[in-house]
Predicted model as a PDB file, atoms N, CA, C, CB and O in Angstrom, pLDDT in the B-factor column:
MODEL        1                                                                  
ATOM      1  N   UNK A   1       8.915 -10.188  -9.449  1.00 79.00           N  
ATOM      2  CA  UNK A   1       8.075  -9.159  -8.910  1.00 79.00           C  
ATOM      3  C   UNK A   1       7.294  -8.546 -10.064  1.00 79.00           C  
ATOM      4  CB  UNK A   1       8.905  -8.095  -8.147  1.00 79.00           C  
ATOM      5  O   UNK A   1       7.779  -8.226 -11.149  1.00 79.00           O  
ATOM      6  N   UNK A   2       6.029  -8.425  -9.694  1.00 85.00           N  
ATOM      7  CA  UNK A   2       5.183  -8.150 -10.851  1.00 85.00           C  
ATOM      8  C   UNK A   2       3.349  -7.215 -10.665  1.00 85.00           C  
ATOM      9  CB  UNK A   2       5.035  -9.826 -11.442  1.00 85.00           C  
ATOM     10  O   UNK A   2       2.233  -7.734 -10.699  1.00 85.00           O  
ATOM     11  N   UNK A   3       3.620  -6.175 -10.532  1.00 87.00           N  
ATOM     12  CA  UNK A   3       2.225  -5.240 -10.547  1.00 87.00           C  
ATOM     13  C   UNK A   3       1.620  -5.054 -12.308  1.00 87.00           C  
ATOM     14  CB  UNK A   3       2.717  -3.383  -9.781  1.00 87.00           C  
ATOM     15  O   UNK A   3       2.038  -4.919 -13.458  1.00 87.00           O  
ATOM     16  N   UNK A   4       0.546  -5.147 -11.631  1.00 88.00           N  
ATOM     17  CA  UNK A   4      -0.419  -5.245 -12.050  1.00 88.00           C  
ATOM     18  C   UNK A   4      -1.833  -3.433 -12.197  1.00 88.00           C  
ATOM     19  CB  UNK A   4      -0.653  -6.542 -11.109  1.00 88.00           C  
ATOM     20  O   UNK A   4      -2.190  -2.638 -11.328  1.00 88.00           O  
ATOM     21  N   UNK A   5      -2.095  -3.510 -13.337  1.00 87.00           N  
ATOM     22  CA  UNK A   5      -2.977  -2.489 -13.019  1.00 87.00           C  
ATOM     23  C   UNK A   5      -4.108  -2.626 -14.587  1.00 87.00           C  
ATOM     24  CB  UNK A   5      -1.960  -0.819 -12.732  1.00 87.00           C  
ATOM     25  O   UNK A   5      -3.797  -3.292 -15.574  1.00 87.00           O  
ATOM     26  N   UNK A   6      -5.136  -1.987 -14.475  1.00 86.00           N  
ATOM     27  CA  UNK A   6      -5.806  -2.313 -15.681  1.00 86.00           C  
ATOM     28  C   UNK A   6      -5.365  -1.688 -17.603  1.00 86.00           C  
ATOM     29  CB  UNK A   6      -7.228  -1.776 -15.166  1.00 86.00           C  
ATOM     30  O   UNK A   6      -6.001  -1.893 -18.637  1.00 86.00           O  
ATOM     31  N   UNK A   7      -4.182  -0.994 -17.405  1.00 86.00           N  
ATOM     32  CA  UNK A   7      -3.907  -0.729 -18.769  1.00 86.00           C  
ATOM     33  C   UNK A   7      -2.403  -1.250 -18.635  1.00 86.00           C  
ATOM     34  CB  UNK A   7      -4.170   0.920 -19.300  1.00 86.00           C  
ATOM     35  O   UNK A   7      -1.906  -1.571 -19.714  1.00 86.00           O  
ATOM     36  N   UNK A   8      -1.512  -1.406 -17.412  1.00 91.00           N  
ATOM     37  CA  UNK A   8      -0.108  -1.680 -17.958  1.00 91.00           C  
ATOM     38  C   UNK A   8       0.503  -2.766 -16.606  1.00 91.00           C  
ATOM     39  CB  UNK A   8       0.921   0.052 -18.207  1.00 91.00           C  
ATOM     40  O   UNK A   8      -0.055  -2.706 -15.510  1.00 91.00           O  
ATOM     41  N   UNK A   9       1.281  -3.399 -16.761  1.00 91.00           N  
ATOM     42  CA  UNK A   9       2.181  -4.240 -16.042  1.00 91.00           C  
ATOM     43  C   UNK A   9       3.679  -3.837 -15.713  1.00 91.00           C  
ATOM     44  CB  UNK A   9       2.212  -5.391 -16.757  1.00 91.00           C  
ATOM     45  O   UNK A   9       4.488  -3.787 -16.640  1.00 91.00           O  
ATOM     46  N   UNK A  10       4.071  -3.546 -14.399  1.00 94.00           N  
ATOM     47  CA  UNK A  10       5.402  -3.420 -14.758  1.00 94.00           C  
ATOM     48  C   UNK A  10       6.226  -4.589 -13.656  1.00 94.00           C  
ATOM     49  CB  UNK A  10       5.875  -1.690 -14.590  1.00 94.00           C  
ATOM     50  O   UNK A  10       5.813  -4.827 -12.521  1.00 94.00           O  
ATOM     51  N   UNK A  11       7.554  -5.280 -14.324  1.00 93.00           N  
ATOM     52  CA  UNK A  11       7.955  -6.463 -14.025  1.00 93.00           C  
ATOM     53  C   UNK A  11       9.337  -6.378 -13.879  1.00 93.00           C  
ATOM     54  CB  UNK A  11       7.550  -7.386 -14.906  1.00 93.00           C  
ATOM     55  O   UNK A  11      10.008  -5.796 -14.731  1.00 93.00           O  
ATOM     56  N   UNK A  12       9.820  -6.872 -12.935  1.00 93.00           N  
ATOM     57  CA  UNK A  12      11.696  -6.921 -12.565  1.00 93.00           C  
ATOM     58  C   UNK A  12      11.800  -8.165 -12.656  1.00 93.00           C  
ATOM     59  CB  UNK A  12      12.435  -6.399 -10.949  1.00 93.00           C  
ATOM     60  O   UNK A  12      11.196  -9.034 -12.027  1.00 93.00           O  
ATOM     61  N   UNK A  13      13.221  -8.335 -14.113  1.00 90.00           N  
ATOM     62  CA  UNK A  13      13.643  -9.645 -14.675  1.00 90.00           C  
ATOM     63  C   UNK A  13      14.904  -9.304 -13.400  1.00 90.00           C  
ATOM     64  CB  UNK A  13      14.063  -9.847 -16.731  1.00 90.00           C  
ATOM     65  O   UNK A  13      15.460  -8.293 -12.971  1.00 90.00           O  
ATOM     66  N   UNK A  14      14.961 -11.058 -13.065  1.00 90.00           N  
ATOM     67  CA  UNK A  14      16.022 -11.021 -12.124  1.00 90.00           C  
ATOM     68  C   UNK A  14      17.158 -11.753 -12.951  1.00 90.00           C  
ATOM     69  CB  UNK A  14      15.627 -11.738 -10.666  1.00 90.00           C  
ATOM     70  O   UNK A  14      18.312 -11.868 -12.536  1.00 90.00           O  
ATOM     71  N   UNK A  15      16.566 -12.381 -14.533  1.00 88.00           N  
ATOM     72  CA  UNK A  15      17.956 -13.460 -14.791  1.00 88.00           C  
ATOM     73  C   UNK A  15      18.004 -12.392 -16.142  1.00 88.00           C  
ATOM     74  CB  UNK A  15      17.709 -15.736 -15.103  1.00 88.00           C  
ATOM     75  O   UNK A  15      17.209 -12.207 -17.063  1.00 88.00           O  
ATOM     76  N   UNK A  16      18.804 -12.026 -15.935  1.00 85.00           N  
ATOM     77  CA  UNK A  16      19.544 -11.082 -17.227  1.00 85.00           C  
ATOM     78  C   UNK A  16      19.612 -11.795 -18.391  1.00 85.00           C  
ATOM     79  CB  UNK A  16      21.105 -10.611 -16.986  1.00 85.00           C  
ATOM     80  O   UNK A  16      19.316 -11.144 -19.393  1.00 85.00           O  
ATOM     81  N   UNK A  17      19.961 -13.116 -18.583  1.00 90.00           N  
ATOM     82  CA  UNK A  17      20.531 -14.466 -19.867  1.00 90.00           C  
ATOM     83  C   UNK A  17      19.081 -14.423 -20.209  1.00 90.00           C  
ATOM     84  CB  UNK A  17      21.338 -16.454 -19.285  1.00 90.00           C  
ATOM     85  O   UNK A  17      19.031 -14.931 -21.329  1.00 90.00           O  
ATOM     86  N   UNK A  18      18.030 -14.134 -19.893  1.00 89.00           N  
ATOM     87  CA  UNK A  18      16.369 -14.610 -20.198  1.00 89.00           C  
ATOM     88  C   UNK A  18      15.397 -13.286 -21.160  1.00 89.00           C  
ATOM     89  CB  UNK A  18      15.449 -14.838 -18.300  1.00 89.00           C  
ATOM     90  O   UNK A  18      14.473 -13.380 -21.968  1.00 89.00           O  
ATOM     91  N   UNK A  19      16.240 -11.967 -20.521  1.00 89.00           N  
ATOM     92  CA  UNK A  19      15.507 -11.220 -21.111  1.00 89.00           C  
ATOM     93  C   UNK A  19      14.500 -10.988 -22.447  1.00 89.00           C  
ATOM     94  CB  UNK A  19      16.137 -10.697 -21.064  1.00 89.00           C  
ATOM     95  O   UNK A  19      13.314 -10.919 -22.770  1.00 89.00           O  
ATOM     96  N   UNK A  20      15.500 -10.939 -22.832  1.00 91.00           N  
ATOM     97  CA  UNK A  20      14.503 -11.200 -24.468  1.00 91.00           C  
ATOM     98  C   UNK A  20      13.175 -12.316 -24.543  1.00 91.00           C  
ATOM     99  CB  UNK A  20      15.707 -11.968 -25.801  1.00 91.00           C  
ATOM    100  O   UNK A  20      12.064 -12.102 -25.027  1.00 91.00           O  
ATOM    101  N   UNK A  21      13.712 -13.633 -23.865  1.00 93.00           N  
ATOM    102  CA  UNK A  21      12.255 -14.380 -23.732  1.00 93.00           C  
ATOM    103  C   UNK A  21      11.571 -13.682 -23.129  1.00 93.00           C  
ATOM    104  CB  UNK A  21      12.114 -15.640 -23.094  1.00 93.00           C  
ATOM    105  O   UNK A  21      10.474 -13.523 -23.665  1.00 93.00           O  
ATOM    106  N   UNK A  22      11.741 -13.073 -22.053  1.00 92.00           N  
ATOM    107  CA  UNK A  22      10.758 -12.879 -20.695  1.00 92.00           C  
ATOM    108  C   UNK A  22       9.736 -11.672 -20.987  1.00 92.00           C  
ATOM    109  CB  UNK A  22      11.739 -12.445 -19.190  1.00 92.00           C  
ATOM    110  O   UNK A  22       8.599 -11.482 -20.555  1.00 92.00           O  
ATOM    111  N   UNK A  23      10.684 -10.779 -22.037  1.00 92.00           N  
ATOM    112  CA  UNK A  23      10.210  -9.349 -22.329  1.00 92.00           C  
ATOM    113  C   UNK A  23       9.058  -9.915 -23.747  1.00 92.00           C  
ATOM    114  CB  UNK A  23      11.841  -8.035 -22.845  1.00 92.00           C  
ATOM    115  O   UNK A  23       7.938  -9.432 -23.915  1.00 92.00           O  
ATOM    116  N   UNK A  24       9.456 -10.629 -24.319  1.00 94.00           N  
ATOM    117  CA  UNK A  24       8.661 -11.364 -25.279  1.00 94.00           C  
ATOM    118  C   UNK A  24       7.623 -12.188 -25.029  1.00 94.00           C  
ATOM    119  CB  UNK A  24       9.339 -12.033 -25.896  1.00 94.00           C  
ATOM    120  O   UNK A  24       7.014 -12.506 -26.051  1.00 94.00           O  
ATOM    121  N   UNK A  25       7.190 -12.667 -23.973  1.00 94.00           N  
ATOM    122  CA  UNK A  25       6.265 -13.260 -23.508  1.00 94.00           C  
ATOM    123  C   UNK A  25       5.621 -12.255 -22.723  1.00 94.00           C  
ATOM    124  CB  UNK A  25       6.632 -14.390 -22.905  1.00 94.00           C  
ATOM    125  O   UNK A  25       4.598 -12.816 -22.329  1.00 94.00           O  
ATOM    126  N   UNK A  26       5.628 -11.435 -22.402  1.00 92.00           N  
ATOM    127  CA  UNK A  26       4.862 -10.438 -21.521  1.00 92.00           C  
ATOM    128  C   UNK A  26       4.399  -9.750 -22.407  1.00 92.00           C  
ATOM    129  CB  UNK A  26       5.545  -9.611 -20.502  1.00 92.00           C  
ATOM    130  O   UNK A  26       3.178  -9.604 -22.345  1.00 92.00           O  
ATOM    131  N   UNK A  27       5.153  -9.033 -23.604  1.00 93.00           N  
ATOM    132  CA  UNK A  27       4.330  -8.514 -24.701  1.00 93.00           C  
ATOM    133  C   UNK A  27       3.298  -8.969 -25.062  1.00 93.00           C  
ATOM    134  CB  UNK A  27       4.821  -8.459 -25.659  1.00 93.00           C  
ATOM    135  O   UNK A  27       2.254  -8.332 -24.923  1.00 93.00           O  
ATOM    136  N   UNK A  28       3.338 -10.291 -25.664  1.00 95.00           N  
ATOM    137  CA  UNK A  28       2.711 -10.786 -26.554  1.00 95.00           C  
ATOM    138  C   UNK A  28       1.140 -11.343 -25.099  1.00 95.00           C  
ATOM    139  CB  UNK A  28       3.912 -12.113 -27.596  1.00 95.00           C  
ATOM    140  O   UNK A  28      -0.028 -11.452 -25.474  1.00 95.00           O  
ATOM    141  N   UNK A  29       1.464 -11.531 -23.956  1.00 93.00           N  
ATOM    142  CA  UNK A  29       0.194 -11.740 -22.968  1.00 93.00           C  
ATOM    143  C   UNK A  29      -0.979 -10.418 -22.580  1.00 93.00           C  
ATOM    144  CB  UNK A  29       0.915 -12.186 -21.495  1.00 93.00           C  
ATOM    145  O   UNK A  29      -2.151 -10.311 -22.216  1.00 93.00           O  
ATOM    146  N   UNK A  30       0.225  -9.516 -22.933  1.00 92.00           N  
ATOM    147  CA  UNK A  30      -0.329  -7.778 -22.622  1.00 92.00           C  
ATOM    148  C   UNK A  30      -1.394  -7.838 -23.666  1.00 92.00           C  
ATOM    149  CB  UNK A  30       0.978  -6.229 -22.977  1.00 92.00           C  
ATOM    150  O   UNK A  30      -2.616  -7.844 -23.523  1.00 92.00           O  
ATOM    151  N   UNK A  31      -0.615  -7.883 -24.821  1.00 92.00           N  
ATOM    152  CA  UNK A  31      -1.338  -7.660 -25.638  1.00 92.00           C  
ATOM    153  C   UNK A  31      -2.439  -8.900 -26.399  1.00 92.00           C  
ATOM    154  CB  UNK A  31      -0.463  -7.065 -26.356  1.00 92.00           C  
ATOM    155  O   UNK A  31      -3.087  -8.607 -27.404  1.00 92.00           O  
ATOM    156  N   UNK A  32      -2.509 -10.120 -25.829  1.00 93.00           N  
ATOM    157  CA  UNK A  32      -3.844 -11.004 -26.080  1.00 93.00           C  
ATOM    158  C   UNK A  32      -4.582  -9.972 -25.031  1.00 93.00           C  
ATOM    159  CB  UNK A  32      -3.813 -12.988 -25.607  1.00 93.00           C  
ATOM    160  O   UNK A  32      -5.416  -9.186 -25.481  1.00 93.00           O  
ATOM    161  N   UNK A  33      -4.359  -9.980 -24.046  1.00 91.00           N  
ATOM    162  CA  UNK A  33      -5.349  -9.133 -22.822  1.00 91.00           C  
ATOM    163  C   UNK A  33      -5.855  -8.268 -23.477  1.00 91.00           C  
ATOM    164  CB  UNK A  33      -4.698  -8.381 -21.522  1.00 91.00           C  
ATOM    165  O   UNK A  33      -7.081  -8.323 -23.579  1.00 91.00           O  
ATOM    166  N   UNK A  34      -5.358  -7.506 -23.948  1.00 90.00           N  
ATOM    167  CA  UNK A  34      -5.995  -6.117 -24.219  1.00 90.00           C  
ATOM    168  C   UNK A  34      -6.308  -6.252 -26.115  1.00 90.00           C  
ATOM    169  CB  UNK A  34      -4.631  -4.601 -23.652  1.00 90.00           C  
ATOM    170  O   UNK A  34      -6.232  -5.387 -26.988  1.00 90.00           O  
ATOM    171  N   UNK A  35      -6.659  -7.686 -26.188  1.00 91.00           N  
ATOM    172  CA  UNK A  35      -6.932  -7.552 -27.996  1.00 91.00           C  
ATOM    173  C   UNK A  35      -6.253  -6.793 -28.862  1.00 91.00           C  
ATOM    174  CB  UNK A  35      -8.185  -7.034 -28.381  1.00 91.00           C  
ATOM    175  O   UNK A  35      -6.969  -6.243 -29.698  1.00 91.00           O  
ATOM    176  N   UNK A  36      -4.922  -6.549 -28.949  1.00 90.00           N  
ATOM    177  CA  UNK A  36      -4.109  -5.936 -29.732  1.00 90.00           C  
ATOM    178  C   UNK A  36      -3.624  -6.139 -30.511  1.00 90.00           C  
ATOM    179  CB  UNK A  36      -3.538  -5.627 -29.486  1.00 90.00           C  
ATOM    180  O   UNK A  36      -3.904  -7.264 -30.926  1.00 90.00           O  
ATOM    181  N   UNK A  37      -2.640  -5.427 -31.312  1.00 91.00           N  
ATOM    182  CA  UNK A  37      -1.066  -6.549 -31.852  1.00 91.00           C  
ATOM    183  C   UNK A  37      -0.084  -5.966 -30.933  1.00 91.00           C  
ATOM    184  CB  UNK A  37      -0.285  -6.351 -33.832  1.00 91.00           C  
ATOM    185  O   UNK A  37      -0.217  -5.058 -30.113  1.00 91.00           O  
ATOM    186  N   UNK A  38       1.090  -6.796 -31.297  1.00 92.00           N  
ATOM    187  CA  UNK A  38       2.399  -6.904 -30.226  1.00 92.00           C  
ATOM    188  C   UNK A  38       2.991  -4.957 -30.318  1.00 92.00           C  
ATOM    189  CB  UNK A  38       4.033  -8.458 -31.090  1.00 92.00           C  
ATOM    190  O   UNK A  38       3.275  -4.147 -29.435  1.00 92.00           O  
ATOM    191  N   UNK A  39       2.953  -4.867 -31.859  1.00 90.00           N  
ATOM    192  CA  UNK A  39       3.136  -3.344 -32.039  1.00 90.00           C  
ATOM    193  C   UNK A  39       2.366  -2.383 -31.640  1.00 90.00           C  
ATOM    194  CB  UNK A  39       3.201  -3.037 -33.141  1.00 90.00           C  
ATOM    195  O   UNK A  39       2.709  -1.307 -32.129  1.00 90.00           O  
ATOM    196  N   UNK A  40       1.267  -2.312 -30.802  1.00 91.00           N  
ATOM    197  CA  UNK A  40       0.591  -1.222 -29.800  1.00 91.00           C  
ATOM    198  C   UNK A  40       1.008  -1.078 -28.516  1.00 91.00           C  
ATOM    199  CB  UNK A  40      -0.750  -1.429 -29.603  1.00 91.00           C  
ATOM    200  O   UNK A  40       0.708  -0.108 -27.819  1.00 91.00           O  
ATOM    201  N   UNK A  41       1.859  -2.227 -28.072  1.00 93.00           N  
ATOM    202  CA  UNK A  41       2.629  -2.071 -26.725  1.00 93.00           C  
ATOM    203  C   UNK A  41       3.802  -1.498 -26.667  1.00 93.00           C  
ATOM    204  CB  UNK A  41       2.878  -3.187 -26.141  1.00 93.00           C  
ATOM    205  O   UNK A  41       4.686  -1.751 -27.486  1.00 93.00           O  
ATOM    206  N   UNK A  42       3.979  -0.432 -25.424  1.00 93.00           N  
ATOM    207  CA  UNK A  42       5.143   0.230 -25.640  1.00 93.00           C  
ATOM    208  C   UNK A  42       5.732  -0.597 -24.074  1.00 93.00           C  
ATOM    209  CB  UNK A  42       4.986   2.189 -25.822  1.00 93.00           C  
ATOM    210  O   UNK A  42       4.988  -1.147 -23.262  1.00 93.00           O  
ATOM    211  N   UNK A  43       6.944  -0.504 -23.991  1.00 93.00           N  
ATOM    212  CA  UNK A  43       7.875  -1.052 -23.215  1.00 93.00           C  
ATOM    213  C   UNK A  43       8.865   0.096 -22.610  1.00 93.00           C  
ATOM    214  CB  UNK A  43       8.580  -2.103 -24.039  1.00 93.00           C  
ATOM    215  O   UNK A  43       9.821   0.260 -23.367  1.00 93.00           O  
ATOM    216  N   UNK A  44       8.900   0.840 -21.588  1.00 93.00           N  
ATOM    217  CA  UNK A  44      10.112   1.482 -20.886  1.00 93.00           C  
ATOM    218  C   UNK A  44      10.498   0.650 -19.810  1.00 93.00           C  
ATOM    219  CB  UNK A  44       9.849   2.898 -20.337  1.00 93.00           C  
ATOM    220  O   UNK A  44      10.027  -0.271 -19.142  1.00 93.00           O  
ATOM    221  N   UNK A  45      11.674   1.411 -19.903  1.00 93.00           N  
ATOM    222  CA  UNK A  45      12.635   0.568 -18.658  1.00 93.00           C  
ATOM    223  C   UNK A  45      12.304   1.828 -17.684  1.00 93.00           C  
ATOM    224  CB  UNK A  45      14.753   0.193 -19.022  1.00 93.00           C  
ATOM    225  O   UNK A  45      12.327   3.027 -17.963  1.00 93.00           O  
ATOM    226  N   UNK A  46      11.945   1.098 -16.282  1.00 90.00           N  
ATOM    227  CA  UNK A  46      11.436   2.056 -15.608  1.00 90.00           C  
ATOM    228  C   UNK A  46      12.316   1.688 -14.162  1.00 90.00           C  
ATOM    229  CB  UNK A  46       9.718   2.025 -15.626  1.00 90.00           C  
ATOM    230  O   UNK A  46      11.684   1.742 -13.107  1.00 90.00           O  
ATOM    231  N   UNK A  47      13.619   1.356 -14.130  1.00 90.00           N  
ATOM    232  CA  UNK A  47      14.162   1.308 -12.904  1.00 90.00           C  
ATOM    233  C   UNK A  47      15.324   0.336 -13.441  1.00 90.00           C  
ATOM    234  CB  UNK A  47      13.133   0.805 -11.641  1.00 90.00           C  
ATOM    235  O   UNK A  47      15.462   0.302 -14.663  1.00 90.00           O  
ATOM    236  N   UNK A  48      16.032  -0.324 -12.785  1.00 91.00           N  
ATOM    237  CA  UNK A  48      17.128  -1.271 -12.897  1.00 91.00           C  
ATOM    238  C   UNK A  48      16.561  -3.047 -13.332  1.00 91.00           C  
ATOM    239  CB  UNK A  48      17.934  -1.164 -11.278  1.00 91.00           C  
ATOM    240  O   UNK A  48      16.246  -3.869 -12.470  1.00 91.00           O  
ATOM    241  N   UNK A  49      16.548  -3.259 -14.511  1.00 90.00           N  
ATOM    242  CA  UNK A  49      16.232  -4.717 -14.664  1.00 90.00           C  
ATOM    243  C   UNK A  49      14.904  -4.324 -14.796  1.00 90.00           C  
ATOM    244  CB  UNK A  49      16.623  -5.851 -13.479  1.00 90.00           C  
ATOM    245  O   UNK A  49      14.254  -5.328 -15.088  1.00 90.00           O  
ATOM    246  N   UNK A  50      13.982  -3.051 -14.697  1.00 93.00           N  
ATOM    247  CA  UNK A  50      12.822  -3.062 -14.354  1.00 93.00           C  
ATOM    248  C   UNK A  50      11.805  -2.730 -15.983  1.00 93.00           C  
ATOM    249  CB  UNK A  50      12.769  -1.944 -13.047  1.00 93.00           C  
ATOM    250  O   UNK A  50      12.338  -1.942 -16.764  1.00 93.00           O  
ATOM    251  N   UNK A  51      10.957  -3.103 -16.239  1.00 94.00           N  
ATOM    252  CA  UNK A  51       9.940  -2.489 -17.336  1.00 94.00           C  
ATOM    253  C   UNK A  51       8.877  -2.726 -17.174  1.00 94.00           C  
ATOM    254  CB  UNK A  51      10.030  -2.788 -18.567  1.00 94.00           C  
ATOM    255  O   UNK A  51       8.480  -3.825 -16.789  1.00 94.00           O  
ATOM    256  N   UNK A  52       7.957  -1.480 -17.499  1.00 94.00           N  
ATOM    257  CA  UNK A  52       6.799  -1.232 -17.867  1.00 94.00           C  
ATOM    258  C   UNK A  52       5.890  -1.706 -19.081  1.00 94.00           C  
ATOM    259  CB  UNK A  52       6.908  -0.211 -17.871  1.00 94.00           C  
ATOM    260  O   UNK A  52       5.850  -0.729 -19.829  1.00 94.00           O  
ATOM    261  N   UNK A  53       5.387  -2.398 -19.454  1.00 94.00           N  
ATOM    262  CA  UNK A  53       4.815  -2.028 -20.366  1.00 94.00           C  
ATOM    263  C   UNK A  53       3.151  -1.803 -20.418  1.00 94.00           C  
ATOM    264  CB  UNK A  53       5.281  -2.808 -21.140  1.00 94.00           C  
ATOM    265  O   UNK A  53       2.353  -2.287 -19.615  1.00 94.00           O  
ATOM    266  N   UNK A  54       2.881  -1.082 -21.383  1.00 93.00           N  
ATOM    267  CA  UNK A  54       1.544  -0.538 -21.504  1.00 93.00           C  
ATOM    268  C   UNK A  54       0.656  -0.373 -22.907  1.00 93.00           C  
ATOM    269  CB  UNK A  54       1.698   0.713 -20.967  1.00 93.00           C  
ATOM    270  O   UNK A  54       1.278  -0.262 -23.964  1.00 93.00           O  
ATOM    271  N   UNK A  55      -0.045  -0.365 -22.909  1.00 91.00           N  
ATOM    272  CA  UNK A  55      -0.785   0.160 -24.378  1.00 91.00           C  
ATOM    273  C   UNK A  55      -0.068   1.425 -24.820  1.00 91.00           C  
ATOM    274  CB  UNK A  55      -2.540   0.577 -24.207  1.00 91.00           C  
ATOM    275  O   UNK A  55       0.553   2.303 -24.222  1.00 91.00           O  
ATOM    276  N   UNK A  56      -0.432   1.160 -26.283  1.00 85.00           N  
ATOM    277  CA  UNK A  56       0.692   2.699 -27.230  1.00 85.00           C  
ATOM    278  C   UNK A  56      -0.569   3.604 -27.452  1.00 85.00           C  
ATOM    279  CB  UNK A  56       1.711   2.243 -29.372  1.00 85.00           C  
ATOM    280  O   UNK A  56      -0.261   4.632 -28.057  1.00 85.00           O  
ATOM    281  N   UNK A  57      -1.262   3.561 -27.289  1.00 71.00           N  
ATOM    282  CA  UNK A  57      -2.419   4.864 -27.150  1.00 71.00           C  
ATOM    283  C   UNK A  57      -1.965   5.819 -28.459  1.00 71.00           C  
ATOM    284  CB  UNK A  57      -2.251   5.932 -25.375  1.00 71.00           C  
ATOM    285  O   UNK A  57      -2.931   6.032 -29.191  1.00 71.00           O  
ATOM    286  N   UNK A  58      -0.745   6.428 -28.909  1.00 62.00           N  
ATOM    287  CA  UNK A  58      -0.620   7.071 -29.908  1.00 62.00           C  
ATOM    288  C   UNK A  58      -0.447   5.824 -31.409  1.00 62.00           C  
ATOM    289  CB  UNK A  58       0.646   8.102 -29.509  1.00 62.00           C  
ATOM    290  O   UNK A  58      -0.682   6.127 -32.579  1.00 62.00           O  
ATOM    291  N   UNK A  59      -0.146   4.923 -31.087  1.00 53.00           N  
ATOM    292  CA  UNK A  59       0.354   4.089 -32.128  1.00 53.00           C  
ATOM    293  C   UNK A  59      -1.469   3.290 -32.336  1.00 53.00           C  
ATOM    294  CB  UNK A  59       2.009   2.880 -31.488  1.00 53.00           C  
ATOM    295  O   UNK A  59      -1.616   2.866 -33.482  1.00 53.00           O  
ATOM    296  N   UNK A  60      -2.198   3.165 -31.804  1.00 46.00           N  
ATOM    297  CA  UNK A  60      -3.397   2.726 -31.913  1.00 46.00           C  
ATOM    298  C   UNK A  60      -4.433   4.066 -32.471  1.00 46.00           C  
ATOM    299  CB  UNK A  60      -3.745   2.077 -30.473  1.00 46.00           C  
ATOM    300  O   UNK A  60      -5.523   3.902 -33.018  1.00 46.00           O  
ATOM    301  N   UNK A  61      -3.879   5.203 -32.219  1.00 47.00           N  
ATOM    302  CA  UNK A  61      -4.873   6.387 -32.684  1.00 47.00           C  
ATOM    303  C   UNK A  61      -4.425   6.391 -34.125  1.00 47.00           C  
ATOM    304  CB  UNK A  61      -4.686   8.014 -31.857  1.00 47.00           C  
ATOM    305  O   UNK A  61      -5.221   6.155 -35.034  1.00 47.00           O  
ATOM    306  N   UNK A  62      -2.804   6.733 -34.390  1.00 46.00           N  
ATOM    307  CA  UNK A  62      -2.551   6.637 -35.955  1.00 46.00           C  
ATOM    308  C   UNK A  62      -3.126   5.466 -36.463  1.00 46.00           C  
ATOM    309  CB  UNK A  62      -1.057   6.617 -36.365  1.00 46.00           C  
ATOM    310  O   UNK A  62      -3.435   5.686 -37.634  1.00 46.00           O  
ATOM    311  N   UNK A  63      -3.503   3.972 -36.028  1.00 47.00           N  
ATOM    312  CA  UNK A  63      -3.815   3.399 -36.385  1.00 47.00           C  
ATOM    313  C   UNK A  63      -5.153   3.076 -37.159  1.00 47.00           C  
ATOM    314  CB  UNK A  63      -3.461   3.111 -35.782  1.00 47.00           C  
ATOM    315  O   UNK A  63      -5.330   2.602 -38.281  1.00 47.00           O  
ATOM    316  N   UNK A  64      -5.996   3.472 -36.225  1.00 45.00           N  
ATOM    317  CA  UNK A  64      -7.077   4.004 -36.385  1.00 45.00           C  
ATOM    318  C   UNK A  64      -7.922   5.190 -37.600  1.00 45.00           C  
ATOM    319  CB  UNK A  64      -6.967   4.353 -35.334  1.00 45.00           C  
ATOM    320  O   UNK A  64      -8.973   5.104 -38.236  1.00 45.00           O  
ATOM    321  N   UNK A  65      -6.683   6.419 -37.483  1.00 45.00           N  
ATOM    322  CA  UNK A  65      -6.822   7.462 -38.247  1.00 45.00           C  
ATOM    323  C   UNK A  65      -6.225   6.773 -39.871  1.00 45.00           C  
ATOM    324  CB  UNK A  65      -5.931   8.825 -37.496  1.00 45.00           C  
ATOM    325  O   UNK A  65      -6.567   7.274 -40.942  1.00 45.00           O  
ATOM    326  N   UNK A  66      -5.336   5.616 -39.766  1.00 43.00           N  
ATOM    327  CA  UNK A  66      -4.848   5.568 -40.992  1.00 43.00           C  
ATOM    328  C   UNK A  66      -6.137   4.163 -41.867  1.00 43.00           C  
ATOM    329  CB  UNK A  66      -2.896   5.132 -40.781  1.00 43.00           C  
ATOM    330  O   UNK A  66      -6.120   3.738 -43.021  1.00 43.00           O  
ATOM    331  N   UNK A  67      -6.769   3.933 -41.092  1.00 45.00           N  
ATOM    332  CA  UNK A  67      -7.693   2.945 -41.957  1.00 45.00           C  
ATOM    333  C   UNK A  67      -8.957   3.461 -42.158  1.00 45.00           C  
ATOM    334  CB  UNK A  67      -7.911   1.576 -41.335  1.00 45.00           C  
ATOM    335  O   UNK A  67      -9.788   2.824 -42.805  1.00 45.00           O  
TER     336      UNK A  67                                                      
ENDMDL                                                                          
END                                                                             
């Protein structure tokens, strides 16, 4: 199960043994989408098995401010 919206995705892993791939491949797609690096995406767990992830909006402003 998987929504969709124009700044964030949120997705329910159903195989627990996979996580880490699954959460790792969604990062790294979020963030080709949105021209990033993997470290501007933030990730909450937003229900049971469930996560969000989205652009880091604060981690891209320090980013910004620091170059």
């Amino acid at each position: 199960m998987t929504f969709e919206t124009a700044t964030s995705v949120t997705h329910k892993l159903w195989d627990r043994s996979n996580m880490h791939h699954e959460l790792d491949a969604l990062i790294h797609d979020h963030s080709v989408r949105h021209n990033t690096s993997k470290s501007n995406i933030a990730v909450h767990a937003s229900g049971p098995n469930t996560f969000t992830l989205s652009l880091n909006h604060g981690a891209a402003n320090l980013e910004s401010v620091s170059s």
